[in-house]
C-alpha positions as CSV (number, residue, x, y, z in Angstrom):
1,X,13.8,-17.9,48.4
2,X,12.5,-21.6,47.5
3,X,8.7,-21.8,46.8
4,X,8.0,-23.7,49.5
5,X,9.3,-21.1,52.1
6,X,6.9,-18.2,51.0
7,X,3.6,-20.1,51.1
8,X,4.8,-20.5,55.2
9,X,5.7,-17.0,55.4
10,X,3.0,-16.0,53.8
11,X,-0.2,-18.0,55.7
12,X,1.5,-18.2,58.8
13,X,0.4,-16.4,62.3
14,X,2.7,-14.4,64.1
15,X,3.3,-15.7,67.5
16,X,2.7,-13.5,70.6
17,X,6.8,-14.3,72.0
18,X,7.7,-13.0,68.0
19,X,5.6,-9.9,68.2
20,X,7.0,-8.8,71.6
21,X,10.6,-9.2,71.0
22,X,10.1,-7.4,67.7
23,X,8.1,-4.5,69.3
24,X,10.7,-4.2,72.3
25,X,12.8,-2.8,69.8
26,X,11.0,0.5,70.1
27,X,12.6,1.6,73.1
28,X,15.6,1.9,70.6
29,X,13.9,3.5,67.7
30,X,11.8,5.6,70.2
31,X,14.7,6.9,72.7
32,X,16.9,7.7,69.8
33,X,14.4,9.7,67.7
34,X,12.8,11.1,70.8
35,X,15.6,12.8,73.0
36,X,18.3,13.8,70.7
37,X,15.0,15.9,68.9
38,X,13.9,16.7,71.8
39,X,17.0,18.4,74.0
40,X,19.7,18.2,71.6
41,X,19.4,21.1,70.1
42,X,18.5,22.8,73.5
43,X,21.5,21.6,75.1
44,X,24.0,23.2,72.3
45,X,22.3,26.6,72.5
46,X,21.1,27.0,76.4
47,X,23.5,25.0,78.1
48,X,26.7,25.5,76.1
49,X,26.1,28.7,74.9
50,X,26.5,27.4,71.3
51,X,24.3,30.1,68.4
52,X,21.1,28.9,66.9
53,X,22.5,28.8,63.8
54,X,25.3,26.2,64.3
55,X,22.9,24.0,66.9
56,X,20.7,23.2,64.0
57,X,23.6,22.6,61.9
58,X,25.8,20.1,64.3
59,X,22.1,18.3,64.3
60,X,22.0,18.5,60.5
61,X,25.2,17.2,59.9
62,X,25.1,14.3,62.2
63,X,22.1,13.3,59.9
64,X,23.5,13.9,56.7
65,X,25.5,11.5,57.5
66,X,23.0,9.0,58.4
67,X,21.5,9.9,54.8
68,X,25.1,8.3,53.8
69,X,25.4,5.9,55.5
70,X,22.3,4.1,55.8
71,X,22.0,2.7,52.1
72,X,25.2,1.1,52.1
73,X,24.5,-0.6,55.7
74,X,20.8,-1.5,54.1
75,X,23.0,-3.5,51.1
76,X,25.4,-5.0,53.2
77,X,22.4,-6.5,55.3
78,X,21.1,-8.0,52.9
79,X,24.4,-9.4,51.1
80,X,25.1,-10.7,54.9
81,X,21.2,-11.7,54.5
82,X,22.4,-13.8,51.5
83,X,25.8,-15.1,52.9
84,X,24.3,-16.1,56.8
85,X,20.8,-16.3,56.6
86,X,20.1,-13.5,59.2
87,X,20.6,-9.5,59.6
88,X,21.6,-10.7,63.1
89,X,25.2,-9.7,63.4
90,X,24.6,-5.9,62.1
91,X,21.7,-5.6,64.6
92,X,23.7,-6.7,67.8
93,X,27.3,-4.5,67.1
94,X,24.6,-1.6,66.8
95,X,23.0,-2.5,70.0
96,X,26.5,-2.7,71.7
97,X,27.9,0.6,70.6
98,X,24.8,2.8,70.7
99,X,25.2,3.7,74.6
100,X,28.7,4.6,75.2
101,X,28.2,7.0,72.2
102,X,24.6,8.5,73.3
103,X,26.2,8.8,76.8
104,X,29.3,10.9,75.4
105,X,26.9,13.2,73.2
106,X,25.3,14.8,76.5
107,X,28.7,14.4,78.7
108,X,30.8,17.7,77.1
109,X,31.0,20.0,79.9
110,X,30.0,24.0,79.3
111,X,33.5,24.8,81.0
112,X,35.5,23.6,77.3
113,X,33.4,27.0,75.0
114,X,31.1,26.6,72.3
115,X,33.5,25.5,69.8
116,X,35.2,22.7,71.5
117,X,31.9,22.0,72.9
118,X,30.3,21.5,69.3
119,X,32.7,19.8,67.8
120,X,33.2,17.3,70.5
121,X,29.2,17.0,70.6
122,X,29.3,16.5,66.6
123,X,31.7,13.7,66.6
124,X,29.9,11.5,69.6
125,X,26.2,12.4,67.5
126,X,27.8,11.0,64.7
127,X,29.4,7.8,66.4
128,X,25.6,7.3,68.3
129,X,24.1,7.6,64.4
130,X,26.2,5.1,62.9
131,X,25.8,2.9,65.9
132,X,21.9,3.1,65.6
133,X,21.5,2.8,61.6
134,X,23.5,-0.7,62.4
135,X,20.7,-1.4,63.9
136,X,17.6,-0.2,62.7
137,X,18.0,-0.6,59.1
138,X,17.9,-4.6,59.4
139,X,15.3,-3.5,61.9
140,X,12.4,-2.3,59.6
141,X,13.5,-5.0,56.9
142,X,12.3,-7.9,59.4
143,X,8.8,-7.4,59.1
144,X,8.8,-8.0,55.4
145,X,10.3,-11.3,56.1
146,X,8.5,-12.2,58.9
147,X,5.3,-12.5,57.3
148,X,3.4,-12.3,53.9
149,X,0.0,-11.4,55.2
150,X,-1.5,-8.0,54.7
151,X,-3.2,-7.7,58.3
152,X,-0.6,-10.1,60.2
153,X,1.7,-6.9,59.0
154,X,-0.6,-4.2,60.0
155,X,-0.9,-6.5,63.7
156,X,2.9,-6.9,64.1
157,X,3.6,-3.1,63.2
158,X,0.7,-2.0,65.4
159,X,2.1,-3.6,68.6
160,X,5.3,-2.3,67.6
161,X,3.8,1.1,67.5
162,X,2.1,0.2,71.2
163,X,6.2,-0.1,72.7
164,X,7.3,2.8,70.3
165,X,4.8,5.8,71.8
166,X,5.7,3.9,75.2
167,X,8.8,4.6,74.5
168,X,8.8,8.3,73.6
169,X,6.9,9.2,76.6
170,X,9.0,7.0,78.5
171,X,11.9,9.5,76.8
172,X,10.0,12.7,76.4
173,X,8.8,12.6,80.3
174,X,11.6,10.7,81.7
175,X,14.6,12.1,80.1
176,X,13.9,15.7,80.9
177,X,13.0,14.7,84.3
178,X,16.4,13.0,84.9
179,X,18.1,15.6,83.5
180,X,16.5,18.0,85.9
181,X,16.9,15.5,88.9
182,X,19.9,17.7,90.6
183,X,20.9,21.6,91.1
184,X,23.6,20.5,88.4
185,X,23.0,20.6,84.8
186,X,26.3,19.5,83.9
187,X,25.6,16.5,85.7
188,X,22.0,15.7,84.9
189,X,22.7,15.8,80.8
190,X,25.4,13.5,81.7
191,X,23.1,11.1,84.0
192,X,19.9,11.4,81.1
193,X,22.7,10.4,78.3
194,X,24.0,7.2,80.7
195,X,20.6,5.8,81.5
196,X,19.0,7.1,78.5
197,X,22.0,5.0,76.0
198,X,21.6,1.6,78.2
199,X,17.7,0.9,77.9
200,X,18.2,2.0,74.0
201,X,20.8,-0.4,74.0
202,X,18.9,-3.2,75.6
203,X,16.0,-2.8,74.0
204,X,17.4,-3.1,70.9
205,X,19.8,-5.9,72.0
206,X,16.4,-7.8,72.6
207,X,15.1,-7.3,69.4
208,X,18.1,-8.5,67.5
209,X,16.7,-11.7,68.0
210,X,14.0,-11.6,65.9
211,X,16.3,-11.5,63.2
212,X,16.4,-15.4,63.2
213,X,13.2,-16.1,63.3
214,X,13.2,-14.4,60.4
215,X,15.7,-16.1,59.2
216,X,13.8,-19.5,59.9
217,X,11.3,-18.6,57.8
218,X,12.5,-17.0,54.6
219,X,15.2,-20.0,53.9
220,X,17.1,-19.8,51.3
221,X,17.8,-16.7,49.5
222,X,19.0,-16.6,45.8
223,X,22.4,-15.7,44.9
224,X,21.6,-13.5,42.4
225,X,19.6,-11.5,45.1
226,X,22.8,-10.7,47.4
227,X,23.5,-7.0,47.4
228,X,26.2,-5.4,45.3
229,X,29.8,-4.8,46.7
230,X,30.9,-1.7,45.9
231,X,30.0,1.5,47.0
232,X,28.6,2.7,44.0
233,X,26.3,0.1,43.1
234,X,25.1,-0.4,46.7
235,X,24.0,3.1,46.2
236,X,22.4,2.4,42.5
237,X,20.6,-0.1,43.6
238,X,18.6,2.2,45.9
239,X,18.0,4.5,43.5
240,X,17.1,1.6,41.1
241,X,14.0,0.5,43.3
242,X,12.7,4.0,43.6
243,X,12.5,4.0,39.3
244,X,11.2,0.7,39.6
245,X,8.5,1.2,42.9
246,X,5.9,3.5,42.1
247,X,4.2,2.6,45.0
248,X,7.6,2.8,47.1
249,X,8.1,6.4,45.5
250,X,4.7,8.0,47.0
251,X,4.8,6.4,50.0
252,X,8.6,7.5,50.9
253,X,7.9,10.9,49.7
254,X,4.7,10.8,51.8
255,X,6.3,9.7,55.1
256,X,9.5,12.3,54.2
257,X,7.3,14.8,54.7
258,X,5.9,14.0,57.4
259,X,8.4,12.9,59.5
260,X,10.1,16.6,58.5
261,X,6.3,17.9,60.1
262,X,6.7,15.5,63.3
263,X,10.7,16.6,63.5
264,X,9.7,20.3,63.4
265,X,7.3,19.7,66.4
266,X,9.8,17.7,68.3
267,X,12.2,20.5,68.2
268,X,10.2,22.9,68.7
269,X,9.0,21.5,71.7
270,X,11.2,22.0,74.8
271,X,11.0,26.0,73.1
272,X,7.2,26.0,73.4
273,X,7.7,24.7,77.2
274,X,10.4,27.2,78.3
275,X,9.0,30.8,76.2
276,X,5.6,30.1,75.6
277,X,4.1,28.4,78.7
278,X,6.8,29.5,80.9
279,X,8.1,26.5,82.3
280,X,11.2,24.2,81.5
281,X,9.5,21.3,82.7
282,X,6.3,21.6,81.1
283,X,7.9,19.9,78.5
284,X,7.3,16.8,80.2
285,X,3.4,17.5,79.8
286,X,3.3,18.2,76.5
287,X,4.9,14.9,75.7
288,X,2.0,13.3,78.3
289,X,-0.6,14.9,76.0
290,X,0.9,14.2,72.8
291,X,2.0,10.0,73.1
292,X,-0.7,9.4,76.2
293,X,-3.3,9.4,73.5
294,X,-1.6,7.9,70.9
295,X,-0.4,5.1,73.1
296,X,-4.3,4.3,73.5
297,X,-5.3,5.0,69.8
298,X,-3.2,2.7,68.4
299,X,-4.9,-0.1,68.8
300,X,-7.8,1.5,67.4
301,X,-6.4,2.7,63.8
302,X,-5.0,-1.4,63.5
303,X,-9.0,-1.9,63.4
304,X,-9.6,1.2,60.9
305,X,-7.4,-0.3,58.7
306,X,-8.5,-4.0,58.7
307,X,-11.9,-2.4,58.2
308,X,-11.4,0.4,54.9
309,X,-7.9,-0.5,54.1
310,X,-4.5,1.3,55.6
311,X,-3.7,4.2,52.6
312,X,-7.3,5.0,54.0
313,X,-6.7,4.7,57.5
314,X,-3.3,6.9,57.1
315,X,-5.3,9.6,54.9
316,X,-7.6,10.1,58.1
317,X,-4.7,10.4,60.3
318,X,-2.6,13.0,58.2
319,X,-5.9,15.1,58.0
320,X,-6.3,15.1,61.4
321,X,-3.1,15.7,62.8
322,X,-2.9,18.5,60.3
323,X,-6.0,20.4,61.8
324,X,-4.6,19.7,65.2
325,X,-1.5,21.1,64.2
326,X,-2.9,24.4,62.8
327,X,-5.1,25.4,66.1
328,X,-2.0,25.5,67.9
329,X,-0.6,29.2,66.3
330,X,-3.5,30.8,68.2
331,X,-0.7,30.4,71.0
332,X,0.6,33.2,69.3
333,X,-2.2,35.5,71.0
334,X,-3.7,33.2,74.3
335,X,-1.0,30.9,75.4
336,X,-2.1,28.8,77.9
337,X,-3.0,25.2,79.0
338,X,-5.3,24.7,75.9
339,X,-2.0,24.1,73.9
340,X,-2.6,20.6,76.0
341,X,-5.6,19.7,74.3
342,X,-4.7,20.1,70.7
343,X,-1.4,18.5,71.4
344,X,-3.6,15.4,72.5
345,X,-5.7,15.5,69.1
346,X,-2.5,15.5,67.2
347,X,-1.4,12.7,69.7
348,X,-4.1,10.3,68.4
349,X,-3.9,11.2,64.8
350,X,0.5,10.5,65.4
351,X,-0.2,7.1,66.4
352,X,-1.8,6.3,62.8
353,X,1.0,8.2,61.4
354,X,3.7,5.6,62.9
355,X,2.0,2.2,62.9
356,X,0.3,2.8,59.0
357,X,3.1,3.8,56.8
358,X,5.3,1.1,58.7
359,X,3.0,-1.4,58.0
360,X,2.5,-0.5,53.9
361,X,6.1,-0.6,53.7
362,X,6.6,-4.5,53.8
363,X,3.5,-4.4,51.5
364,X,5.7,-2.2,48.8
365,X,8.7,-4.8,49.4
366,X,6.8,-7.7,48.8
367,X,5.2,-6.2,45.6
368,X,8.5,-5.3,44.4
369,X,9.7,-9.0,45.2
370,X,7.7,-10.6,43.1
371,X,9.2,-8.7,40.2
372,X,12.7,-8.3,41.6
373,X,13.4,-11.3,43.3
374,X,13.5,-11.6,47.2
375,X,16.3,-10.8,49.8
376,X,16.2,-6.8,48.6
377,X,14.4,-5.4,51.7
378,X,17.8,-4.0,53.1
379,X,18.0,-2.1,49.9
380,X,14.4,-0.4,50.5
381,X,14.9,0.2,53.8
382,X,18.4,1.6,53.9
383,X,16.8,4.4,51.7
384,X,13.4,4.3,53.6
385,X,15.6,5.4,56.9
386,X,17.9,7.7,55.4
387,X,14.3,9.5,53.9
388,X,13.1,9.4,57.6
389,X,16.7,10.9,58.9
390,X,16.3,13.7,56.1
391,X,12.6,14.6,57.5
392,X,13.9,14.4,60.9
393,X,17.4,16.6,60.4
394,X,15.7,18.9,58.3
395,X,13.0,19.4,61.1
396,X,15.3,20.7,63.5
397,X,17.2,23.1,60.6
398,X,13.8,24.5,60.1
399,X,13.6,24.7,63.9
400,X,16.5,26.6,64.3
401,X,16.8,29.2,61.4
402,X,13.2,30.2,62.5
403,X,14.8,30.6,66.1
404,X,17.7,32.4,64.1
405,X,15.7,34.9,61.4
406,X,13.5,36.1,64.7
407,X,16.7,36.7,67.1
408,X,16.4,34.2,69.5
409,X,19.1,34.5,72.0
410,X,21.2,31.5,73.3
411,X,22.9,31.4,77.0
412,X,25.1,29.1,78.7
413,X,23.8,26.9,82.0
414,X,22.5,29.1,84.6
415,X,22.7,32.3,83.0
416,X,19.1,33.9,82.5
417,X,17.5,36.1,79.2
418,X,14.6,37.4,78.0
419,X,13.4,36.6,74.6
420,X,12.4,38.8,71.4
421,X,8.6,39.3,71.3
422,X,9.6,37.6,67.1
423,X,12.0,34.6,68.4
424,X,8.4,33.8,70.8
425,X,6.2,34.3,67.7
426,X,8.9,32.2,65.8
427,X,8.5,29.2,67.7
428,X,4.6,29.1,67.9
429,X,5.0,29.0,63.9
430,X,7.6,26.7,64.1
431,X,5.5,24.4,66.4
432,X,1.9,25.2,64.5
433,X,1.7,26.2,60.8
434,X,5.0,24.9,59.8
435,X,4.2,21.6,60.7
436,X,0.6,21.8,59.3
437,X,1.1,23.0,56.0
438,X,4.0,20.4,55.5
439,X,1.6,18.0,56.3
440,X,-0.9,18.7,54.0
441,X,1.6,18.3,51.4
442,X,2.2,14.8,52.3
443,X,-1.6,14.0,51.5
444,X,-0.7,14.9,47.9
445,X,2.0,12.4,47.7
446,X,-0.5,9.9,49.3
447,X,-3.0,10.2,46.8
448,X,-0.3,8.5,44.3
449,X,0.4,5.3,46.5
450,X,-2.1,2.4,44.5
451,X,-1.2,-0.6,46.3
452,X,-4.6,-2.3,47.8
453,X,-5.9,-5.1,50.3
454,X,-6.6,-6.8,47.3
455,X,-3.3,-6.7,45.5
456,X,-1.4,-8.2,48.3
457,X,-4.0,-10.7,49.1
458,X,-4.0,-12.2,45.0
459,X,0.1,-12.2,45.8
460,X,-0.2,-14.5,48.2
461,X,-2.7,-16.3,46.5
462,X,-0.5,-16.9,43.6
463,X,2.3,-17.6,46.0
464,X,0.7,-20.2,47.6
């Protein structure tokens, strides 16, 4: 990157039209993490009859292989970063692929058994995954590049935050609701997976276009920051900016674990709905409580932070979203519509928990530039998602061998059982302290992240 282009990067104001195509991309990020966590898992063991046990591991494995995957796509952005000028072309095959694949992932019938079932959701997960990390990687790298400033990035990422809990109640309410639309389930998985994969795909289609005005503003890119070529080094140099990145280190680890808490939760969900409050479709609810006051409260943790900083902002939020998390094992003893109410504490605390750690992350990449060299954010977040995919897969696993160790029994479309008094207790605990405790580990990690206002704010000072 010449001098000249970072002083305009860095001073410049993000236009409203900028902000809004970036954010629109949301409805991809949001649908994708929401619904597969969501019903995924419910759809393998209660409508195709497939065990507990292999549910959570079809899920697990689909992520693994994002874990994969997503490091070399975040080196090949930015080598195509280096040899184009724009992440562009990654971003748009994504957005093109993602919905024929999410469609096909809810469209095996319950008539082909368990095992063919599986499989033949296993492969279209994977296909959706690949599509998707195409897309999102480049995705979180733009924000790095589309501005220098400390609260421009904290603004950008806030709105973005805005369209993302839009878009998981959008998903959360919506999806179940289509899916539930007709007598047939068969048919309304298969009508939730169709209309579900085109707004992804659109919405992420829309955003691809930030990606050159992006490009507009970071110029040139030095050669000797294009990504390595080969496998082996694309994957060194990820591990390389951990051991250089201290402040990359503690925030990754921080938002690991708590997007393994929030995963836990999300699976655990549409369980809570059916056992605990008695009602399939209360699931819808509980995603009204949880992102209706997030989608409010994010606007309000963009002003915390401007005001004490945002590792402060994002401590507040971790500890409150913890305590939230915790009152909800008393469901254990008195379920009932309470469960609402913490879930809507935990839903303003969430928003903090999406918008803050997104918004330190161009913060690390731009401290690690100046040391580095520019045109390496592919390379932090290829590892950044694949960190995020772990918390999430692993969520579900946890999810699932609690539903297993307590004897939770799975059924096929139609077919009605009564649960275990433990596989009930299971997913309160599952849904409450799991979730809790994990995220009260993450304000440990937290503690070691250093980067301040004032550290970015004397980088673009000496930019400039």
């Amino acid at each position: 990157m010449s001098t000249e282009a970072r002083p305009e990067r860095a001073s410049a104001r993000l236009s409203p039209r900028t902000i809004v195509l970036y954010a629109i991309g949301s409805l991809g990020t949001g649908g994708y993490a929401t619904l597969p966590g969501l019903v995924l898992t419910y759809f393998l063991t209660d409508n195709l009859g497939v065990a507990a046990l292999a549910a959570g591991l079809i899920v697990t494995a689909a992520k693994i292989w994002d874990v994969l995957i997503d490091p070399l796509i975040g080196a090949a952005s930015d080598r195509q970063l280096a040899r184009t000028g724009s992440r562009r072309g990654f971003m748009v095959t994504g957005a093109l692929a993602l919905p024929l694949f999410f469609a096909l992932t809810f469209a095996v019938p319950p008539s082909w058994g368990p095992v063919a079932g599986a499989i033949s959701v296993l492969l279209a997960f994977l296909a959706t995954a690949t599509a998707f990390s195409l897309f999102q990687v480049p995705y979180v790298a733009l924000p790095a590049e589309l501005t220098g400033s400390y609260d421009e990035r904290t603004r950008l990422l806030g709105w973005r935050v805005v369209v993302l809990t839009a878009a998981i109640l959008l998903f959360g309410a919506g999806g179940p609701a289509l899916r539930n639309a007709g007598d047939d389930p068969v048919i309304g998985y298969l009508l939730m997976g169709i209309a579900s994969g085109l707004v992804i795909g659109i919405g992420m289609l829309i955003a691809a276009r930030t990606a050159d005005v992006a490009a507009r503003r970071t110029a040139a890119i030095p050669a000797t920051a294009a990504a390595p070529s080969t496998w082996r080094d694309q994957y060194m140099s990820g591990f390389r900016a951990l051991g250089r990145s201290q402040p990359f280190r503690a925030l990754l680890g921080t938002f690991v674990l708590q997007a393994l808490a929030t995963g836990t939760m999300l699976a655990g969900a549409q369980y809570v709905a059916t056992w605990v409050l008695r009602s399939e479709d209360a699931v819808t609810f509980v995603f009204v409580a949880l992102v209706g006051p997030a989608l409010l409260a994010t606007p309000g943790w963009t002003i915390i932070a401007r005001r004490i900083g945002k590792e402060r902002a994002f401590g507040i939020a971790s500890v409150v979203f913890t305590v939230a998390a915790a009152s909800l094992v008393f469901a254990v003893w008195a379920p009932g519509a309470w469960i609402y109410a913490s879930v809507a504490v935990a839903g303003i605390a969430y928003a903090g928990l999406q918008s803050l750690p997104m918004a330190m992350l161009p913060d690390v990449i731009s401290h690690d530039e100046r040391r580095s060299g520019p045109g390496q954010a592919g390379t932090f977040t290829g590892i950044w998602t694949a960190g995020e995919t772990v918390g999430f897969a692993l969520g579900a696993t946890a999810v699932s061998l609690t539903l297993a160790a307590t004897g939770y029994v799975s059924t096929v479309a139609g077919a009605t059982v009564e649960q275990p008094e433990a596989a009930i207790t299971g997913i309160v605990l599952s849904f409450s302290i799991l979730p809790a405790v994990l995220m009260a580990g993450s304000l440990w990690t937290l503690r070691h992240y250093r980067l301040r206002r004032e550290d970015i704010d004397a980088a673009v000072t000496s930019d400039a």
